[in-house]
N, CA, C and O atoms as a DFTB+ gen file, in Angstrom:
324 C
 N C O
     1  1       1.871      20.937      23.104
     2  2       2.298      19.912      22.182
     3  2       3.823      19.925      22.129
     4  3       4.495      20.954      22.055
     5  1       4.327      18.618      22.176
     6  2       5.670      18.229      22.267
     7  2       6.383      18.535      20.443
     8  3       5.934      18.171      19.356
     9  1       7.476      19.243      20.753
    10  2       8.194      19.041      19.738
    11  2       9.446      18.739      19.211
    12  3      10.411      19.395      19.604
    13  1       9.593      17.861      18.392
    14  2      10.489      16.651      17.738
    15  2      11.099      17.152      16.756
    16  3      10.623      17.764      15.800
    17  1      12.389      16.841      17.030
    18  2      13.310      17.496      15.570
    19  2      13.850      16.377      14.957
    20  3      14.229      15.395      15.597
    21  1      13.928      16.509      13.278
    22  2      13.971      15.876      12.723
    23  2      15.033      16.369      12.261
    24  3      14.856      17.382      11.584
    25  1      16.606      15.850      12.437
    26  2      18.106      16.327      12.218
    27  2      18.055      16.715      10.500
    28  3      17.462      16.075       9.631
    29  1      18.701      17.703      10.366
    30  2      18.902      18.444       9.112
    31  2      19.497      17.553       8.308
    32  3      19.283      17.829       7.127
    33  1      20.503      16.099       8.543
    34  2      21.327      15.399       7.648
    35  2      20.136      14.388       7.232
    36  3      20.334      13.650       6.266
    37  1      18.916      14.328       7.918
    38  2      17.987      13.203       7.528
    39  2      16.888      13.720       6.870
    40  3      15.698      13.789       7.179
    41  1      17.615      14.122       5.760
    42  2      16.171      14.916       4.768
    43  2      15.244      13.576       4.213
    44  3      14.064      13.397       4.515
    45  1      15.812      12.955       3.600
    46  2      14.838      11.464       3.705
    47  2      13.985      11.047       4.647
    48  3      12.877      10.676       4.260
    49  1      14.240      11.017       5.830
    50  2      13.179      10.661       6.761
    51  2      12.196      11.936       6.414
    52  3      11.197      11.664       5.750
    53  1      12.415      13.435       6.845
    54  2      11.496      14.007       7.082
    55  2      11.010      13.940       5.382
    56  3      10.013      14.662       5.391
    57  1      11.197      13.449       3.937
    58  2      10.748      13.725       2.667
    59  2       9.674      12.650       3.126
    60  3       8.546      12.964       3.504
    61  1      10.046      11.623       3.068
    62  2       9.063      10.376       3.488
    63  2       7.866      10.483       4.148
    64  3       6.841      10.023       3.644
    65  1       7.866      11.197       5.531
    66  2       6.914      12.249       6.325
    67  2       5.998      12.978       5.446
    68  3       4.780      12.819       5.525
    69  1       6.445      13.622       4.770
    70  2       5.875      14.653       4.065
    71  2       4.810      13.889       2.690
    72  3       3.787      14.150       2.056
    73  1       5.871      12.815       2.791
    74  2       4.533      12.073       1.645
    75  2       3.806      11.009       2.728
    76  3       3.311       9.891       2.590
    77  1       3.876      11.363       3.176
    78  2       2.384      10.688       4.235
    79  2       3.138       9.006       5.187
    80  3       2.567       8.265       5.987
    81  1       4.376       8.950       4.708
    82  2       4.777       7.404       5.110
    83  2       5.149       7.331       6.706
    84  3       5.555       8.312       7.329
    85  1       4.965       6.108       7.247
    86  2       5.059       6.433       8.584
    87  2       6.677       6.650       9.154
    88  3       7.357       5.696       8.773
    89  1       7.381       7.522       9.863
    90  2       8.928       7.370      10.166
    91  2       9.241       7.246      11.510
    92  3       8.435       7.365      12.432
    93  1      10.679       6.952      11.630
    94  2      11.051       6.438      12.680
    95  2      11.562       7.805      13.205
    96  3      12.191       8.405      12.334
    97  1      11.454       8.582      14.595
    98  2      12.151       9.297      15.483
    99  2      12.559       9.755      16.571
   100  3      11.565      10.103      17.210
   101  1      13.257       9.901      16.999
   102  2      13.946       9.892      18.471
   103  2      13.084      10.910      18.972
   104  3      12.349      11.413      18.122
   105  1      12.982      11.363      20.199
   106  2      12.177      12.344      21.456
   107  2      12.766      11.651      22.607
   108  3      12.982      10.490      22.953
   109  1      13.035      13.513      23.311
   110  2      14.028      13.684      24.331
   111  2      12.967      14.272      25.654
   112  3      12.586      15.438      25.757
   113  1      12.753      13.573      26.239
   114  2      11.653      13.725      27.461
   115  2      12.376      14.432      28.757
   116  3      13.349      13.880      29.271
   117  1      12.068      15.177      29.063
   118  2      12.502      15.651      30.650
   119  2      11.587      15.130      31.473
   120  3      10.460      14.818      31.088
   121  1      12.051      14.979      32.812
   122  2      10.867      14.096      33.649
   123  2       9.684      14.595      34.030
   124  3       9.680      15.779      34.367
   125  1       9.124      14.262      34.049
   126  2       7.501      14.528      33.598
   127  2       6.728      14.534      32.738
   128  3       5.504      14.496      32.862
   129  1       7.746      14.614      31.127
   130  2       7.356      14.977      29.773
   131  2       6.688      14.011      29.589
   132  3       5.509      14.133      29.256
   133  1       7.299      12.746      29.768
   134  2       7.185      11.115      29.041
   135  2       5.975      10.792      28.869
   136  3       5.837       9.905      28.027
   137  1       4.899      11.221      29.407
   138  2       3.376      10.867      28.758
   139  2       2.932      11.690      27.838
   140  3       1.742      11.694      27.524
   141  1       4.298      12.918      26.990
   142  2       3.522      13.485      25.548
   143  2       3.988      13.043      24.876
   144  3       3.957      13.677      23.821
   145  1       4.727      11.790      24.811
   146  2       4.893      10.693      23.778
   147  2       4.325       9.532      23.863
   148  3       4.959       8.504      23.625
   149  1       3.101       9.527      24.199
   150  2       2.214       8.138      24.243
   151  2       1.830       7.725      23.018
   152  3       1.803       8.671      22.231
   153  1       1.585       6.906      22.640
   154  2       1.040       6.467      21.697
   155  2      -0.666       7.017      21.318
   156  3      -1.597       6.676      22.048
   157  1      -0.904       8.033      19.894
   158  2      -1.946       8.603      19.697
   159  2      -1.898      10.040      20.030
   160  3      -2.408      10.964      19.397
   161  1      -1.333      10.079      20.922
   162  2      -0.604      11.758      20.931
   163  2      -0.789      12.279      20.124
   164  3      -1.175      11.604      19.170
   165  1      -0.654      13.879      19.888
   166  2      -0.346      14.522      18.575
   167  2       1.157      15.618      18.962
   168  3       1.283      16.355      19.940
   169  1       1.893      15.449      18.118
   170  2       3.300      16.146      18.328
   171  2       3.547      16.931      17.159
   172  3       3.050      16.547      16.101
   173  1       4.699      18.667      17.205
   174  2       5.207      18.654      15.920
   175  2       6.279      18.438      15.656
   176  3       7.240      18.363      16.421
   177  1       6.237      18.287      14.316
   178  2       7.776      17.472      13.769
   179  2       8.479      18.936      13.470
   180  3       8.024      20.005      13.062
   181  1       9.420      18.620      13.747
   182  2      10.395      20.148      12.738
   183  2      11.786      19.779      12.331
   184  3      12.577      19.134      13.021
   185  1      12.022      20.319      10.991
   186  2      12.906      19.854      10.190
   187  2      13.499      21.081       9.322
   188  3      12.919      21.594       8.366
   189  1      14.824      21.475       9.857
   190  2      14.982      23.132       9.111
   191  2      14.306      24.141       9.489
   192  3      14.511      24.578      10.621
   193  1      13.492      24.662       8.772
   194  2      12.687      25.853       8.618
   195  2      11.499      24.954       8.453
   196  3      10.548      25.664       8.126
   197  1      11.257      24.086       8.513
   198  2       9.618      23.782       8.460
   199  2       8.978      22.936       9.658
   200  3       9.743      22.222      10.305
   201  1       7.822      22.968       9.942
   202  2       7.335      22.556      11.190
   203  2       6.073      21.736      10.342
   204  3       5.600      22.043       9.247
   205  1       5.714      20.634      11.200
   206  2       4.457      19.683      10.817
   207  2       3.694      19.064      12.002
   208  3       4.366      19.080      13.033
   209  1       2.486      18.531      12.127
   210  2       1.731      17.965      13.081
   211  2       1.753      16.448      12.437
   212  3       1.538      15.958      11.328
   213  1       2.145      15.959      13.792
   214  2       1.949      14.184      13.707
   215  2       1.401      13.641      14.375
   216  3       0.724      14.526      14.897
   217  1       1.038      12.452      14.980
   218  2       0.495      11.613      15.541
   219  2       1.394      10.394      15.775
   220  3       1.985       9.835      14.851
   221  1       1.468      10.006      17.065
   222  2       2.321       8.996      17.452
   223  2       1.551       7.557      17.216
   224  3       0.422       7.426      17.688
   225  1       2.027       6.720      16.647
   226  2       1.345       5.433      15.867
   227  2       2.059       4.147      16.703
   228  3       1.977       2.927      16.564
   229  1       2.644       4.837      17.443
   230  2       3.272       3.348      18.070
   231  2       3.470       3.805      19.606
   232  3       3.292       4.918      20.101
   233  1       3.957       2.415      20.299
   234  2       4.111       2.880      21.767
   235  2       5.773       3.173      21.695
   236  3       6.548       2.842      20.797
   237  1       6.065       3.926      22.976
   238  2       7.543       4.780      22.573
   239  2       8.554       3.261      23.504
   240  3       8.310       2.747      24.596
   241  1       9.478       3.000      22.669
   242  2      10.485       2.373      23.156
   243  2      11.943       3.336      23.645
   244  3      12.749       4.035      23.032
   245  1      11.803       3.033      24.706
   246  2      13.110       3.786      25.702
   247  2      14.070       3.654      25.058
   248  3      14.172       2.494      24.657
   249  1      14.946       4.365      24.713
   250  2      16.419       3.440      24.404
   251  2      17.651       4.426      25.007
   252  3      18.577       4.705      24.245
   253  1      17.648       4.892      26.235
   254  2      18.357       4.996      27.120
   255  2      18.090       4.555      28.634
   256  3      16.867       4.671      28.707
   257  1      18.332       4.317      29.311
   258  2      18.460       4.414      31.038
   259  2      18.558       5.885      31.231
   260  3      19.290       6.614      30.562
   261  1      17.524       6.397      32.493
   262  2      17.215       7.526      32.794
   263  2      19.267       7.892      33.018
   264  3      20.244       7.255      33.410
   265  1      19.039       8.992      32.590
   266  2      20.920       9.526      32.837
   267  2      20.820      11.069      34.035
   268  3      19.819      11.657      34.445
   269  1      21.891      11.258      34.234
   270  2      22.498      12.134      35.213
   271  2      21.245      13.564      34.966
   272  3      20.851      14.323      35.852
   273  1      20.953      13.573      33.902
   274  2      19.554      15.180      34.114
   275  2      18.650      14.502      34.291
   276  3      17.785      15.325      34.592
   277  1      17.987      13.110      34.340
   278  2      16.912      12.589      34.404
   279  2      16.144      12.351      32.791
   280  3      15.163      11.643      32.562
   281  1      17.012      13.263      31.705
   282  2      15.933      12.993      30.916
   283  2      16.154      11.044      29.819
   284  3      17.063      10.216      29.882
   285  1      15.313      11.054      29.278
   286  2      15.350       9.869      28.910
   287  2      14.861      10.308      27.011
   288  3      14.045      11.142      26.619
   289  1      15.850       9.249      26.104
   290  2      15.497       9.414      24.795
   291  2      14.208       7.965      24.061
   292  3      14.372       6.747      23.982
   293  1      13.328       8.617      23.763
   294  2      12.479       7.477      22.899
   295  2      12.742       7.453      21.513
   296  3      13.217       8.358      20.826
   297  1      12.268       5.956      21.068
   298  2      12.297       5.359      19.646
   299  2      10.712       6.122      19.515
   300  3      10.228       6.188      20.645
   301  1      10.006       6.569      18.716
   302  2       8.955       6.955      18.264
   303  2       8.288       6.065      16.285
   304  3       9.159       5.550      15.584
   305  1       6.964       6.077      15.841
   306  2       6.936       6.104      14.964
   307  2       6.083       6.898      14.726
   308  3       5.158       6.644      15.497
   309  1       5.745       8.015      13.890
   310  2       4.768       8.935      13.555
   311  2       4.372       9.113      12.065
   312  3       5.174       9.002      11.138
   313  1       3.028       9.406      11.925
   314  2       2.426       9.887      10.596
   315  2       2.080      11.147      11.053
   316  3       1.731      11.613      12.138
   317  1       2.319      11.691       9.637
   318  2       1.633      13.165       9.443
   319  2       0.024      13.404       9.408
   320  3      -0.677      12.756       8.630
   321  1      -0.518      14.371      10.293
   322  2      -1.627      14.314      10.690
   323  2      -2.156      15.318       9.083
   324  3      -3.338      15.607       8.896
C-alpha cells in the first residue's frame, strides 16, 4: 500500500479527513507506481505522527509531465476508510 503525506502546514485538510470528508491530495509515483493510485485503491494517509487508511474516490489527474527521474505528481481525492 502506497503512502501519501499530508504536509504538516495543512492540518485542515488532514482535520477534515479525519471527520470523514472527502480531501484533495497530491501522490508522487515512481514509474511503475502509477496504478497504486487508481481510483478505489486503498492508500495510507500520513500526517505528523499519525497514519490513516483511505480509499481513492476519484480517477488521479496528472499535473506534471513525466520529469528528468521519471516520476510523475497526481491530483488525488480520498475518504477515510
Amino acid at each position: 500500500m502506497s503512502t501519501v503525506n499530508i504536509p504538516e502546514a495543512d492540518s485542515v485538510s488532514y482535520r477534515e479527513f479525519q471527520e470523514g470528508n472527502p480531501v484533495q491530495v497530491r501522490a508522487v509515483a515512481s514509474p511503475g507506481q502509477e496504478r497504486e493510485f487508481e481510483k478505489g485503491k486503498q492508500i495510507s494517509i500520513s500526517h505528523q505522527n499519525m497514519k490513516a487508511t483511505a480509499v481513492i474516490v476519484s480517477d488521479p489527474i496528472e499535473i506534471t509531465n513525466q520529469s528528468e527521474s521519471g516520476r510523475k505528481v497526481f491530483s488525488l481525492i480520498v475518504e477515510k476508510t
